[in-house]
C-alpha positions in Angstrom: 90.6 53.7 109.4 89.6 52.3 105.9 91.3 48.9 104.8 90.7 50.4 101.2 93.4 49.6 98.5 94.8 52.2 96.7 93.3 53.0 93.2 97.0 53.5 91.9 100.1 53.6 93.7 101.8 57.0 93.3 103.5 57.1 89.6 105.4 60.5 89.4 108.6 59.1 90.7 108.0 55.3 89.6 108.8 53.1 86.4 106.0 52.1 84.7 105.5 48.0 84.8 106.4 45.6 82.1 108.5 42.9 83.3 109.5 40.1 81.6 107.2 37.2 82.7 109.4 34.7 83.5 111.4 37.3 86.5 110.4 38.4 89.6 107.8 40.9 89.2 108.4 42.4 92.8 110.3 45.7 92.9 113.0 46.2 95.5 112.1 42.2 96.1 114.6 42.4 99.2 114.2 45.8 100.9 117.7 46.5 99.9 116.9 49.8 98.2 116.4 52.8 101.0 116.7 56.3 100.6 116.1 58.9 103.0 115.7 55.9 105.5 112.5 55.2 103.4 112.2 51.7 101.4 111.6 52.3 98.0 108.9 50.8 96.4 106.8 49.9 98.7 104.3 51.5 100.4 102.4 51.9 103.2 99.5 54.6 102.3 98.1 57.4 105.0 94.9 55.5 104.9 96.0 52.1 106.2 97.6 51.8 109.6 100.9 50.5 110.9 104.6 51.1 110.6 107.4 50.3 108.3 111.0 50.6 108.4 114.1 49.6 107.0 116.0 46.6 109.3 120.0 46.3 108.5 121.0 44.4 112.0 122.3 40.9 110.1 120.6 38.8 112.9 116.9 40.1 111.4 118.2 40.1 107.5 117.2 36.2 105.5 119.1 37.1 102.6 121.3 40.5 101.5 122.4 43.5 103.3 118.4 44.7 104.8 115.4 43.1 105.3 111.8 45.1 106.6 110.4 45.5 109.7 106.4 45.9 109.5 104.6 46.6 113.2 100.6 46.7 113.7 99.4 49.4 114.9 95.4 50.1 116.5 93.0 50.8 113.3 89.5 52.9 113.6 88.1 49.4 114.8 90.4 48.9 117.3 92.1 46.2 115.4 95.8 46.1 115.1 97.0 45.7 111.6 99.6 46.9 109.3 100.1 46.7 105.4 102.4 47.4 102.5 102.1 47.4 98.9 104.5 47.0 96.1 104.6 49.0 92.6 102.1 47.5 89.7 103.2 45.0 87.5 101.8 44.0 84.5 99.7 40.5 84.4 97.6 38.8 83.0 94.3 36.7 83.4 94.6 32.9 82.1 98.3 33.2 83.4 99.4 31.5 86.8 101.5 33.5 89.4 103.0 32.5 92.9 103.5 35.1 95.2 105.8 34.6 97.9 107.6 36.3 101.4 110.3 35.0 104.0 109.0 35.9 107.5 109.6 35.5 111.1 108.2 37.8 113.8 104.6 37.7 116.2 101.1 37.9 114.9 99.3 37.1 111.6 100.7 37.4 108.2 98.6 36.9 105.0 99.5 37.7 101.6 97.3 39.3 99.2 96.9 40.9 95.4 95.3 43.9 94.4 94.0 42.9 90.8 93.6 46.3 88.7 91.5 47.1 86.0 91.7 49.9 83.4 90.1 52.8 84.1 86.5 53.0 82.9 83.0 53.6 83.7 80.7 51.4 85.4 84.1 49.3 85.6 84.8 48.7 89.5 89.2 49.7 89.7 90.0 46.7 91.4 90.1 43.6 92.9 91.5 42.0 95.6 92.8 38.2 96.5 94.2 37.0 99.8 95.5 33.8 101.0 92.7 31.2 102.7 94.9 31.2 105.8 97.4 33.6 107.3 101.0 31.8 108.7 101.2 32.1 112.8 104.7 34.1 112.8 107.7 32.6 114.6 111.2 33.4 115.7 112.6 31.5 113.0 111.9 32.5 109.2 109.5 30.7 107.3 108.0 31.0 103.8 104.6 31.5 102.9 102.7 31.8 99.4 100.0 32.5 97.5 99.1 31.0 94.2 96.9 32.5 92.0 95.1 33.7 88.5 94.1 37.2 87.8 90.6 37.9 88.8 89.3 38.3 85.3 89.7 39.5 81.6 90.2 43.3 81.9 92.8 42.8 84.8 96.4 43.9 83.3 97.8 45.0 86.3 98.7 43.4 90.3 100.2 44.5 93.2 101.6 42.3 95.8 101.0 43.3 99.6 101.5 42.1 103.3 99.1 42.1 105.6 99.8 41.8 109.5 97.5 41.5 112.2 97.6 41.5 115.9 97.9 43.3 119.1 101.9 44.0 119.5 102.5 42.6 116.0 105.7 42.7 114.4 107.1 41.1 111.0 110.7 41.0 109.6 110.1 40.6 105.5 112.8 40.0 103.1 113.3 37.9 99.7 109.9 38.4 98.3 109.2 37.0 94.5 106.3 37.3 92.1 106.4 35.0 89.2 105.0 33.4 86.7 104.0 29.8 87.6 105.3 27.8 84.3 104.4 24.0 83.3 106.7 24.3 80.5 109.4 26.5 79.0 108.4 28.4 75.8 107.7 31.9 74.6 104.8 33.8 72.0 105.5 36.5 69.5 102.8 39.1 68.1 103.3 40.8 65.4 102.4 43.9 65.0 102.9 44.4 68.8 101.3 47.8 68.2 99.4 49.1 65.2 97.4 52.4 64.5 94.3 52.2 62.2 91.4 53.9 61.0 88.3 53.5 63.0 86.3 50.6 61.1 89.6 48.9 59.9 90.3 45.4 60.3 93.7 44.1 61.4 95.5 40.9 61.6 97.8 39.5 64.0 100.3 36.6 63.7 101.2 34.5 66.7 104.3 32.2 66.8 104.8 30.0 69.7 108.4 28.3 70.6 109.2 26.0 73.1 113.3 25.4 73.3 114.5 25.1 69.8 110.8 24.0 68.2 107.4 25.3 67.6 104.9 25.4 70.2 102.8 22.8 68.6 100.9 22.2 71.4 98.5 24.0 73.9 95.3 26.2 73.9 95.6 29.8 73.3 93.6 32.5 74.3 93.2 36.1 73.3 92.1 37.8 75.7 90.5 41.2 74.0 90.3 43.8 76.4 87.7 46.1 74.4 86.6 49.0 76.6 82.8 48.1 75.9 83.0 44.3 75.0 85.9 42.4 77.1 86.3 39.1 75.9 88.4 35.4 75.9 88.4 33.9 72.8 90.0 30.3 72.0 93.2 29.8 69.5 95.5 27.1 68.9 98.7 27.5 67.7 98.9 24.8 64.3 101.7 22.4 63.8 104.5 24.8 63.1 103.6 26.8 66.5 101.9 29.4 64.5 98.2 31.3 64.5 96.4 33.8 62.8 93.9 36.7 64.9 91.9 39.1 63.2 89.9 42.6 65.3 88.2 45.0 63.6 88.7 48.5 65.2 84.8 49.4 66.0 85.2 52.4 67.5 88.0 55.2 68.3 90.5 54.6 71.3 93.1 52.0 72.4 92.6 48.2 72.7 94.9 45.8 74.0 94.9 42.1 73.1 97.0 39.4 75.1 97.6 36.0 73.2 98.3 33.7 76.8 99.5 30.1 76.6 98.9 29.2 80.1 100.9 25.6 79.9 103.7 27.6 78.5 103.7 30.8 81.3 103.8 32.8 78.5 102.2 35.8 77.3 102.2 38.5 74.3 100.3 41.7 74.1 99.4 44.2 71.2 97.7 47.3 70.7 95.0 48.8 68.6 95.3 52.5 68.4 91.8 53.4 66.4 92.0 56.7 65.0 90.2 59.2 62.9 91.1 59.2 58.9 92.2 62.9 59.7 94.7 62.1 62.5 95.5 58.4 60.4 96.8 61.0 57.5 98.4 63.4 59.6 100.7 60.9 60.8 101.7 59.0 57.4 101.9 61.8 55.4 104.6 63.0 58.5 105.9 59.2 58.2 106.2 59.8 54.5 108.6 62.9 54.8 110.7 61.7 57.4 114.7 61.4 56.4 116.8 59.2 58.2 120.0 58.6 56.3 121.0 56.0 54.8 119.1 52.3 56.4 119.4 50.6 58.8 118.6 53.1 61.2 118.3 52.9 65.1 116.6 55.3 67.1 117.1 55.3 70.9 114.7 56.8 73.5 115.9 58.5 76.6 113.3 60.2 79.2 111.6 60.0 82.6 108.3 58.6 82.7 106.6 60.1 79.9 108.8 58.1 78.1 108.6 55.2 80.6 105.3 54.5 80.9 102.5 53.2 78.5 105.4 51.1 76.9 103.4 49.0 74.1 101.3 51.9 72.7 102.9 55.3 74.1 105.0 57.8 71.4 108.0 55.5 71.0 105.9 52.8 69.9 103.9 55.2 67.7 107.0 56.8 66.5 108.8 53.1 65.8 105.2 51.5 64.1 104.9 54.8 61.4 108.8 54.7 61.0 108.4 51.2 60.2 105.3 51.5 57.9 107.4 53.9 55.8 110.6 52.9 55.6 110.9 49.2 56.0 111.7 46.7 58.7 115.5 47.9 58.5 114.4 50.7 60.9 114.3 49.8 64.7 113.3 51.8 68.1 114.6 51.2 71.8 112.8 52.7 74.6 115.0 53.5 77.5 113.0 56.0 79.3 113.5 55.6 83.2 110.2 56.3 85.5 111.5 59.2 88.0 114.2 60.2 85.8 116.7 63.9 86.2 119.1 64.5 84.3 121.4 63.4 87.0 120.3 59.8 86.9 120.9 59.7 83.3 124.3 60.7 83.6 124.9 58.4 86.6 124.0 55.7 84.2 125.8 56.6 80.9 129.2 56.8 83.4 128.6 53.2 84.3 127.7 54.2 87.7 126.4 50.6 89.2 125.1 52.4 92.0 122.4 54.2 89.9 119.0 54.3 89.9 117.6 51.3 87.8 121.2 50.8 86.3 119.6 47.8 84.4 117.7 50.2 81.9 121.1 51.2 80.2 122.4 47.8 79.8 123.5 47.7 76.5 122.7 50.8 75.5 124.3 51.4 72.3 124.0 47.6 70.5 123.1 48.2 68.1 124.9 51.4 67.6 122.0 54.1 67.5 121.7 56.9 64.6 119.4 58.7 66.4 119.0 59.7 70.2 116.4 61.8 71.3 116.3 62.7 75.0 112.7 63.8 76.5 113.2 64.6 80.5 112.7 67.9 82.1 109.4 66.7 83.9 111.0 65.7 87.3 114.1 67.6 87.1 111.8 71.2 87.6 109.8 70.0 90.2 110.1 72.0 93.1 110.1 70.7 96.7 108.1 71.8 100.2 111.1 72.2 101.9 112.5 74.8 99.8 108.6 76.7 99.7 108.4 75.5 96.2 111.1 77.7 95.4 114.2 75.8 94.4 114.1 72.7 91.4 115.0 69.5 92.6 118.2 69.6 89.9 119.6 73.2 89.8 120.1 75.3 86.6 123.7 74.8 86.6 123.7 71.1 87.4 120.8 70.7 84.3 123.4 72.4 82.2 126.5 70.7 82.7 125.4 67.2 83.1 123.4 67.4 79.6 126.7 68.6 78.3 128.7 66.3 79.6 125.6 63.5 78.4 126.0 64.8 74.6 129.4 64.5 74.6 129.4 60.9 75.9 126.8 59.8 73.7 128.4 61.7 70.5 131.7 60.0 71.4 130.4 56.9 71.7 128.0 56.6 69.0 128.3 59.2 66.8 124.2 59.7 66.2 122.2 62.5 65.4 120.8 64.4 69.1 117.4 65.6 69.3 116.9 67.3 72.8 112.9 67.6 73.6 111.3 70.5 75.5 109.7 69.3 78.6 105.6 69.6 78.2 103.4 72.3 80.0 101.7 70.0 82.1 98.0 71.3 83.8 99.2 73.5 87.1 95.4 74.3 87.7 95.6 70.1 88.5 99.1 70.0 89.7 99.0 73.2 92.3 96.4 71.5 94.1 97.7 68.4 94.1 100.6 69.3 96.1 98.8 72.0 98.6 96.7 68.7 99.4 99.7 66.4 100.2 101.5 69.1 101.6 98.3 69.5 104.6 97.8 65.6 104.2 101.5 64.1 104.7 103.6 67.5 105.9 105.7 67.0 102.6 105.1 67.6 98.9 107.0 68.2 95.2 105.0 70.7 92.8 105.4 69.6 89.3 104.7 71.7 86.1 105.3 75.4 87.2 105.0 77.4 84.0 108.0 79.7 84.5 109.9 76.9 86.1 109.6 74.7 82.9 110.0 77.8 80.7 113.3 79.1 82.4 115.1 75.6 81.8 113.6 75.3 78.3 115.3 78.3 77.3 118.2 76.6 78.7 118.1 73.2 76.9 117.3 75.4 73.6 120.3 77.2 74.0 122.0 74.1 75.0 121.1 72.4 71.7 122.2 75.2 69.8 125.3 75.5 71.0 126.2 71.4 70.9 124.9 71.4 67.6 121.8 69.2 68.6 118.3 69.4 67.0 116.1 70.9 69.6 112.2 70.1 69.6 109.6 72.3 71.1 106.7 70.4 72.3 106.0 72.8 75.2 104.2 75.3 73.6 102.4 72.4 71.3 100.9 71.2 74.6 100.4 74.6 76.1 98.8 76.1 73.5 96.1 72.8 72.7 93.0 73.8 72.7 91.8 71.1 75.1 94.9 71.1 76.7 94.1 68.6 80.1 92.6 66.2 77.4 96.2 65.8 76.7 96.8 64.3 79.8 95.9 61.6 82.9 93.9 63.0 86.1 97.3 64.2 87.7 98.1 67.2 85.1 101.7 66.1 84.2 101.3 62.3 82.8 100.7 62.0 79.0 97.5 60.1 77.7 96.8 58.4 74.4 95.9 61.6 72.9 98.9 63.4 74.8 100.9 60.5 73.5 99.7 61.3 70.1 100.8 65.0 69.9 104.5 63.9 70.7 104.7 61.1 68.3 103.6 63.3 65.5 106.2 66.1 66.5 108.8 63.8 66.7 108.1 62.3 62.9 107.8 65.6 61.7 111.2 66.8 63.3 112.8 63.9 61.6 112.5 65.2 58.4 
């Protein structure tokens, strides 16, 4: 059996990262969340060995309601061993983290990090970094932790994990943290925190550093520029009124990050260069141009599932909100509340106050400041069809879909009075997808099929009709994606995720539907 780390963890059903640096970066940090008897958020993949299971008897819990029980199990080697993982997080190299578990049990326990890298070539996925020593488990709890820095300048994403080894084995987990180790108590701004310009275009950022109620006079910067073909750490300091000045030219097409780090501070700020043609640069500010919002301010919030959730810094909310901003002034703001995972059930769960509901957090808040726009974008996970149906039957039914988005406009009309654009669900690749789910289907006896065609086109119709007759605006961006010419360049290796360029096409629908 491979000790291998994964080269993602599975995203369909999970938020994308982007915790605030100074909270615990650990999802489901005490094992509190189950469903199905399953613990959410971490995971414990085919390839590595063990067991995992949710543990509610209050004699094996250190704090809450549940703790996890983790048992070794023989590997290929004839080792006994056992692992989990936890969802990504985003991190950053010149930063200090602590990573940290309560334990008791038998056997070995030793905390480690996966340290992922963007995809590229000749760019090795990941990294990992372990603790020197494991803890000798006992009866009694203990705590154990790892310190540690991010392996290098391309890593923007870690995972914590638990390793346990020996024969008979057995670990009870709970209270598990991942923060930000911090020497003093500040923040950093960027500004523009995304930008898009034309290929060969130089662009300048501004930095301001605050520590309490004054400037962040003191303490090395650095930008870390993760360029695809040229990574690199470059020094700044912050001058006497906690503020700095960072100019990149764009060299070539494509997306690069830069993170401004004060490591005395624990703080962190990133930005985005989106490097584009002069063609597609035009296409989107002459769409900017003709947009009509009403009278300013305006405030336009983002519902959705994970194409809205993830890629938050650069994906078609930020796009939408940078070209919005360009043309119409800094009186026009964005909020992105897109929900990894999300149905249209969750969203309703939510806007009734539901404290039970699925990352209830996200919707905190929700209407301050009072939004003139909401557009909704789910559709993704609410079609996909199950295993245990045959792939027959949608995980949220036709009737359900219908009632609950009516019921969702009317809350959100009621309560803010904004203008409703409903988007289409995307085609997404089903000559990717299909397979995808035949293979965990044979691999792990259980399996959801995203992206059927007549699936997403049956409750299309419906949302269209459902906009028509709520008076909402409706936006197509099905067949837009369907009918691409290069349609999977639209999207990441598992057919339903958006890319840059996927990201790209919505944005510029969206500005051109708000004319």
């Amino acid at each position: 059996m491979s000790h291998r780390a994964p080269l993602a963890p599975i995203l369909l059903l999970l938020g994308a990262p982007g915790a605030a640096q100074d909270a615990n970066l650990v999802a489901n940090p005490g094992f509190e969340a189950v469903a199905d008897g399953a613990i959410q958020q971490w995971t414990l993949p085919s390839y590595w060995v063990g067991e995992v299971a949710s543990a509610a008897d209050p004699a094996q819990v250190h704090g809450g309601s549940r703790a996890a029980l983790l048992r070794a199990a023989p590997g290929d080697d004839g080792k006994h061993w056992a692992r989990i993982h936890n969802v990504q997080a985003a991190a950053s190299f010149g930063l200090q983290y602590r990573l940290s578990v309560w334990a008791k049990g038998q056997g070995d326990l030793r905390l480690g990090v996966i340290n992922y890298r963007p995809d590229r070539p000749g760019l090795e996925p990941y990294t990992w970094t372990w603790q020197d020593a494991a803890l000798r488990l006992a009866e009694d709890w203990q705590s154990t932790s790892l310190e540690f820095t991010p392996t290098d300048v391309n890593v923007d994403r870690v995972t914590a994990a638990i390793n346990l080894e020996g024969e008979g084995a057995r670990a009870y987990l709970d209270d598990v943290a991942l923060e930000v180790v911090r020497r003093g108590e500040g923040r950093i701004t960027v500004s523009p925190p995304y930008a898009m310009v034309r290929v060969g275009e130089r662009l300048v950022f501004t930095l301001e550093g605050t520590e309490g109620e004054r400037p962040a006079a003191s303490g090395p910067v650095q930008a870390l520029v993760r360029d695809p073909e040229a990574p690199r750490a470059e020094p700044l300091a912050l001058d006497a009124g906690g503020r700095a000045i960072y100019e990149v030219t764009a060299a070539r097409a494509g997306l690069t990050e830069v993170a401004f780090v004060v490591g005395d501070l624990g703080a962190m700020a990133t930005a985005n260069v989106d490097a584009v043609s002069e063609e597609t640069y035009q296409a989107f500010a002459d769409a900017a141009s003709a947009t009509e919002l009403g009278p300013l301010p305006a405030h336009l919030l983002f519902l959705g599932d994970s194409l809205t959730d993830f890629h938050r810094g650069w994906n078609y909310v930020d796009q939408v909100g940078f070209w919005l901003r360009e043309a119409r002034g800094e009186q026009v703001t964005v909020r992105n509340a897109g929900v990894g995972g999300d149905y249209i059930t969750r969203v309703w769960q939510r806007l009734s106050g539901d404290p039970s509901a699925y990352r209830a957090p996200m919707y905190d808040r929700l209407f301050e400041p009072r939004p003139t726009h909401v557009l909704v974008f789910l559709g993704h996970n609410d079609t996909k069809l199950t295993s245990g149906s045959g792939f027959t039957e949608a995980v949220v039914s036709p009737g359900d879909f219908e009632a609950l988005f009516r019921s969702a406009i009317e809350r959100i009309r009621a309560e803010t009075g904004a203008r409703i654009t409903l988007l289409s669900s995307t085609s997404s690749v089903y000559e990717i997808t299909k397979p995808n789910a035949e293979k965990l289907l044979e691999t792990r006896g259980s399996a959801s099929l995203f992206g059927k065609p007549e699936v997403l086109e049956q409750y299309n119709a419906l949302l269209r009709r459902i906009a028509e007759e709520t008076d909402c605006a409706y936006l197509d961006v099905y067949d837009p994606t369907r009918r691409h010419p290069d349609k999977a360049s639209l999207f990441m290796t598992d057919g339903v995720h958006l890319n840059l360029e996927g990201n790209h096409l919505i944005a510029l629908e969206v500005l051109r539907a708000l004319r």
